[in-house]
Phi, psi and omega in degrees: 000166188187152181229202192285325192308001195065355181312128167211154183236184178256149173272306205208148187216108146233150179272127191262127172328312189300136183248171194287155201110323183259134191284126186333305182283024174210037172242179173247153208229125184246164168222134338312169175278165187253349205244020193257141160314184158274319199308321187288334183245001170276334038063277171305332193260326185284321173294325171289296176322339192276277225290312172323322171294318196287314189268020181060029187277130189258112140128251179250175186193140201233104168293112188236144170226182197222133164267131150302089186337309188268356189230185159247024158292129227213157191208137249218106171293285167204184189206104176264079174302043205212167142264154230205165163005280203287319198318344171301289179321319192285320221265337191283247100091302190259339186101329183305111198283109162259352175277340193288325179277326174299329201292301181312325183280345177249034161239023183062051154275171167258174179284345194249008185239339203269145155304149166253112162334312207258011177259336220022028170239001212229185188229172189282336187284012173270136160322098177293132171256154179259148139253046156183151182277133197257169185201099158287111165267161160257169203239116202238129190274045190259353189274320178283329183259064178318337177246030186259172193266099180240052157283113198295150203196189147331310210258108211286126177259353175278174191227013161195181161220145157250153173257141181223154166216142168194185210249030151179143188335325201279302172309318178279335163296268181339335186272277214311318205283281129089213160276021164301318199069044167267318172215059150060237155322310174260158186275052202198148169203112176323302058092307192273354170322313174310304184291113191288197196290328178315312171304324161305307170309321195285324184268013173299288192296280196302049220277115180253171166323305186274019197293336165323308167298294154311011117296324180284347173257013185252344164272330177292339209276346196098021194268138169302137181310256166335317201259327176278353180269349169298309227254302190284342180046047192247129173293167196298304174018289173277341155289353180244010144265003177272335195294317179310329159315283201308312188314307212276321171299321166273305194303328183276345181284333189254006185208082193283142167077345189297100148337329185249328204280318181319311232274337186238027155273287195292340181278358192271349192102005192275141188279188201275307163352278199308324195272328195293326186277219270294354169274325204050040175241211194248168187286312177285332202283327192284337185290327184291335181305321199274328165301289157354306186264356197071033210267087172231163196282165153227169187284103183242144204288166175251148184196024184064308185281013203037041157066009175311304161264167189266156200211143194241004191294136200243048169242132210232131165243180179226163191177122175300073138244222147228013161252137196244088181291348174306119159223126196280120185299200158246014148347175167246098174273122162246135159299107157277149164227103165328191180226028181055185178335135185274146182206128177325097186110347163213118216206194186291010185288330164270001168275058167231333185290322177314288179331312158299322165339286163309332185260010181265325183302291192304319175331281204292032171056040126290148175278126168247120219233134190259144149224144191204177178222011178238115183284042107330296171325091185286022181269012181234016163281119180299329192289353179299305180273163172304309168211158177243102181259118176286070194222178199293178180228098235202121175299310219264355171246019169272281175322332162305318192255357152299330196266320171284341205267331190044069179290184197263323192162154200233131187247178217207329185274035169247324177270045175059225168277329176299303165279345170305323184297012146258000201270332171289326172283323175294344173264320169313328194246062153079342192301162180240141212257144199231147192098221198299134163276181139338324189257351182269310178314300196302314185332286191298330180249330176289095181317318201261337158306339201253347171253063136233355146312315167294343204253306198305297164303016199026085156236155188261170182197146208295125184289116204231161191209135160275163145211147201257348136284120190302333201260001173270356186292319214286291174342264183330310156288318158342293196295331187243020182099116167282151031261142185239135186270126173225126195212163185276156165267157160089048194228144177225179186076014168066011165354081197075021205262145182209127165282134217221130183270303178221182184293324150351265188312359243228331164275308194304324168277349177280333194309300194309320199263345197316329184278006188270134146305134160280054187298315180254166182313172152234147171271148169230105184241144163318097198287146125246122176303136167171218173250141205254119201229147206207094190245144180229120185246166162234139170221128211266349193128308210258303198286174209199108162234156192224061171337314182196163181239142164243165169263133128299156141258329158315121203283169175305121177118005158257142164304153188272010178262346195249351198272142150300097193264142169216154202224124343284190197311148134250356176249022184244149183312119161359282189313290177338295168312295165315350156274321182275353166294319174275329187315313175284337165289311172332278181277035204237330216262324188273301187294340165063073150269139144250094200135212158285118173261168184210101183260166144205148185232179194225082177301109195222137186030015140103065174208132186274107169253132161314099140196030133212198188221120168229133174296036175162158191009056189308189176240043167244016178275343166290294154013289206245009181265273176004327217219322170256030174065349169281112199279067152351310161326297198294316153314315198264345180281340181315301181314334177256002174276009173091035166255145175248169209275330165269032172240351174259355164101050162261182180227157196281162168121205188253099203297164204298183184232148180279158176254019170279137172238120169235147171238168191260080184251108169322151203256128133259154171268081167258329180301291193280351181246091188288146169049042105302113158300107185292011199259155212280116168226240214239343224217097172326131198234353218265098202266353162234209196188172184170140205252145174212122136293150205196241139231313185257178111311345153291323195267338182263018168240334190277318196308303176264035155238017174258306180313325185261039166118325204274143188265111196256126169316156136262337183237191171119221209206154182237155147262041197302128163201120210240129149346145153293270216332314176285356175336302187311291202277336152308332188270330202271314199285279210292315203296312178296342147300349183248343188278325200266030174104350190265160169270128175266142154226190220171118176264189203310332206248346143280329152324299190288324138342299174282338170304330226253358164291322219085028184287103191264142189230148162283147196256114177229156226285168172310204177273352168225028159327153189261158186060220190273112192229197217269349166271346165264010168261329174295303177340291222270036188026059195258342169222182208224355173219144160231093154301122154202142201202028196283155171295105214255025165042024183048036165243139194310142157073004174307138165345281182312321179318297187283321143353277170318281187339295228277332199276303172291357176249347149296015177048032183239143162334105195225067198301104183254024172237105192327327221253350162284315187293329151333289188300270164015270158350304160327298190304324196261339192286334188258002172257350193220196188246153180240163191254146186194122162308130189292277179268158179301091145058036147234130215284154177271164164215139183267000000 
């Protein structure tokens, strides 16, 4: 930081695990570093004050350079005169707000005038010093994009991160390790067992995503400190604090049950899990050994100073020590439980719900206190909650801060899938889960609870089956016809889920899926097309309101996170509406949700079918708090702290509607996600979002797909190739592309289609055609929309496949869903004039 006066201090110096080559935000990143001399950080530090000084920069700046192991040769990477990724990281990692202080330094306050907030005795111009160590993981979207390429490189590939603090490396990596939510608890990922050391080895040098694990099993494996710092150029440091881990699983495998070995297991950071695989006991028996002995963390504050000065900051790690800094009031207290790492399907849209959360609990005079684990986040902004605990989102680091802060009850439907998937260990071990219960939950993910919920209410729903044996899936599509929708339960962002045309295809996903634990059922449901409709309710137990019902326009069988949502409805039929309006009462109603529901249904031959229901937060409630003015978030917690919605003066039912039309347009990273198939299905791909508002609904569509990026043509050349099935709706689509002016091409088999319209098209050759085919017109930017919609028979590498790819790396518009190149057409159609023959293909005569 630096103000106008030249004052500047260093905020924070981290070190990236990753040796150079790996893109900073896709390293693991520790703070402070650990492996510099002083002489080495005195040297780097000196260098970043000269370049802050030199370019005059007033406020924060962010310098990364690369060192020479073996020298004091040293190299000037880059300079983000901005705030910048890691400044997020910097500011959770020291307690130091650096945006809050440039901003006060670019209204020309100084570093010496300004207060440090979380001391409120110090001044901003002090250093902040650590007594504990932060460890950054990024967080990578490969569980969804099984065939994307994730060999780590230049090119930053996350799509979040998580943060750990603990009081020595080995604890705060594990703990970071975790809160991924990958392999759950544990250090460990079965999967990699299999593979020998050769194979292993390969993905040393070749470093992906998951290379953390695969170092520790090439280390379970016998591989030596030195041949992996020989593959990898990862310093030794950190490897031989990965061994002392690895090291620490056979000592607890050989001294089952040591009081002491436990003891110093947990100060290393090993979860109740980790040690439970190496006992070869159960997971509750270590909690209880521990319990038993008093073996529990206690709570130490972050506070910019090592604790130099005295600090009031209400932000918390946990640690096997013995002065315990947390104090616990005699409040009325609620635990919110975040949603961790941002990831495709579950993103910032639950930090936003967390947040209100919080601030309806502090309205209502609860102490309200948050856990979470990504400094991305403002719920993990200390000033937000009453306290803030940095920690995994874990049963077993959730239950530490139930037992000391001992709440009134812990809520789980604001942090997505992460936290419900916890809401069954919190109630086994007595918590008490406040809103929607457990059994409302289980009701809504559990299949065979939810169609006899469904059945008792007579609602209809798409005919459907589970199975928990691959070879009963076939049995099972047969019976109910393809095209068949198939996913795993307990899942959110559509996880693995697909639609399959035949029994062909109907192996390759299982072929495919195979490495998922089955724990829970996979579902096999009747896919049926139509419109696709998505109500977000709040409900007190009794009263039932529905701020608002959306449309997609992408008919059912794109996820509804990848969908255009518009608000309110425009094709569905009064009546149509007012059934998913009882329907949501209904069923809001049986299960005695308190909070939030999230429904969606599938208008097919003009019968409202279900399918699916999740008891909590969705990621369209910013959406729809935003455009109807109700902070929904800010509702439901009232609704689960026991307040009713008539008594705040709603009345049940579906609340008025604006004569404003806004929609929801989905954001992707296809550009940065190399060998991801961009075309659009049941399996969320989409990592942000942007909002558009209007009067028409064209003008609220060009407003919001020109904010989340996409550039809509007005002159210029289409591309079409299409499936036969879409043949029909292509043609209608082009013929109108031809009206407003565009030039068509096509390749042959949709050409000839389109001739027999009367269209006229250039017919261009396939993909490795001699002359003008359908990747050298992309190339040379000879057209400006690509319509593709071929089917990739869900094989890697495919025509359509290379096609897209060739289309996103080209910045071009690359529509695989008709009912979008539809809107889209609207959009250009209500900004420009269209050409039309006056009379029809008949000659005038005078």
């Amino acid at each position: 930081m630096r103000d106008k006066n030249d004052q500047a201090i260093v905020v924070c110096n981290m070190e990236n695990i990753d040796p150079v080559g790996i893109h900073t935000g896709d390293s693991i990143v520790v703070a402070p570093s650990q492996t510099l001399s002083d002489r080495e950080y005195q040297m780097l530090r000196s260098a970043s004050l000269k370049i802050i000084r030199a370019l005059k920069i007033e406020g924060g700046c962010n310098v990364q350079l690369a060192l020479d192991a073996d020298s004091f040769q040293y190299y000037i990477i880059e300079v983000n005169p901005r705030v910048s990724r890691s400044s997020a990281l910097a500011s959770k990692a020291t307690g130091y707000p650096i945006a809050k202080i440039a901003a006060k330094i670019a209204i020309g306050m100084t570093l010496d005038e300004i207060m440090n907030p979380i001391t409120g005795t110090t001044y901003a111009m002090y250093e902040p010093a650590l007594d504990y160590v932060v460890t950054k993981f990024p967080r990578f979207p490969f569980d969804k994009f099984v065939l994307g390429n994730r060999q780590l490189g230049t090119q930053m590939k996350a799509t979040g991160e998580v943060m750990a603090i603990g009081r020595n490396f080995e604890e705060s990596m594990l703990k970071g390790i975790r809160s991924l939510d990958i392999s759950g608890e544990d250090f460990y990922l079965p999967k990699l067992t299999e593979n020998t050391i050769e194979e292993l080895t390969e993905r040393l040098v070749k470093p992906d995503d998951e290379r953390i694990y695969v170092l520790a099993e090439v280390m379970r494996k016998g591989m030596t400190v030195e041949q992996i710092h020989e593959l990898t150029k990862i310093d030794r440091f950190f490897l031989n604090k990965l061994k002392k881990i690895i090291d620490f699983e056979t000592k607890l495998a050989e001294n089952r049950g040591d009081l002491e070995i436990l003891k110093e297991a947990k100060w290393l950071g090993l979860s109740d899990t980790q040690i439970a695989r190496a006992w070869g006991s159960e997971v509750d028996t270590v909690y209880q050994t521990r319990k038993d002995n008093g073996l529990l963390p206690v709570y130490k504050m972050v506070d910019t100073c090592a604790a130099e000065f005295e600090s009031e900051t209400p932000y918390f790690y946990s640690a096997y020590e013995e002065e315990n800094e947390s104090v616990v009031t005699d409040r009325k207290k609620v635990i919110v439980i975040g949603s961790g790492p941002i990831r495709i399907g579950q993103g910032i849209e639950f930090d936003y719900a967390t947040v209100h959360s919080v601030l309806a609990l502090k309205e209502a005079g609860y102490e309200a206190i948050i856990m979470n684990s990504n400094p991305e986040t403002v719920s993990t902004d200390f000033s937000v909650s009453d306290k803030l605990y940095f920690e995994p989102l874990t049963l077993e680091d959730v239950m530490h801060v139930v037992e000391l802060e001992k709440p009134e009850g812990v809520i789980v439907q604001f942090g997505g899938q992460t936290a419900i998937n916890l809401a069954e260990g919190l109630e086994r071990r007595g918590v008490q889960i406040l809103g929607t219960s457990l059994e409302a939950i289980d009701t809504a993910e559990n299949r065979d609870k939810f169609e006899q919920l469904l059945q008792e209410l007579n609602i209809p729903q798409p005919k459907g089956k589970s199975v928990r044996k691959l070879d009963q899936a076939k049995e099972a599509a047969e019976s109910i016809g393809y095209p068949v929708l198939v996913r795993p339960s307990y899942v959110i962002g559509g996880s693995q889920m697909e639609i399959v045309y035949s029994e062909e295809e109907l192996e390759n996903y299982l072929a495919k899926t195979n490495h998922i634990q089955h724990k829970h059922p996979v579902l096999i449901d009747k896919y049926l097309t139509g419109i696709e409709v998505e109500v977000d309710a709040i409900s007190d137990g009794e009263t039932t309101i529905i701020p608002g019902v959306m449309e997609h326009i992408e008919r059912a069988g794109v996820h509804s996170g990848d969908s255009i949502a518009v608000y309110p409805t425009q094709r569905l039929s009064a009546e149509i509406k007012q059934k998913c309006v009882d329907i949501t009462i209904k069923i809001a109603e049986k299960l005695g949700v308190k909070g939030l529901i999230n429904i969606q249904f599938v208008v097919h031959n003009n019968e409202v079918y279900v399918l699916e229901v999740n008891p909590r937060a969705s990621r369209t409630i910013p959406f729809l708090s935003k455009i109807t003015g109700v902070t929904m978030a800010n509702l439901a917690t009232r609704c689960i702290i026991g307040q009713s919605l008539q008594e705040m003066g709603y009345q049940r039912g579906l609340l008025p509607e604006p004569k404003t039309v806004s929609v929801k347009v989905p954001v992707f990273s296809f550009e940065k996600l190399r060998s991801v198939d961009t075309m659009l299905g049941p399996e969320m791909k989409s990592t942000g979002e942007a909002i558009g508002r209007d009067r028409t609904l064209e003008k609220a569509l060009y407003k919001g797909l020109t904010a989340s990026g996409l550039k809509i043509p007005m002159e210029g050349a289409v591309l079409i190739t299409v499936a036969d099935k879409d043949k029909q709706e292509a043609g209608e689509i082009a013929k109108r592309f031809f009206e407003l002016g565009f030039h068509l091409y096509a390749t042959e088999g949709t050409a000839e289609y389109l001739q027999g319209l009367e269209l006229p098209v250039t017919t261009v050759g396939k993909i490795d055609a001699e002359g003008k085919n359908v990747l050298s017109i992309i190339e040379k930017g000879e057209v400006q929309v690509v319509v593709n919609s071929l089917t990739s028979g869900k094989k890697p590498r495919s025509d359509g496949f290379r096609i897209r790819r060739e289309a996103v790396e080209h910045g071009i518009a690359c529509l695989t869903s008709l009912d979008t190149a539809e809107a889209i057409v609207n959009v250009i159609d209500s900004t420009t004039f269209t050409a039309r023959p006056a009379v029809s293909g008949k000659a005038v005569v005078l």
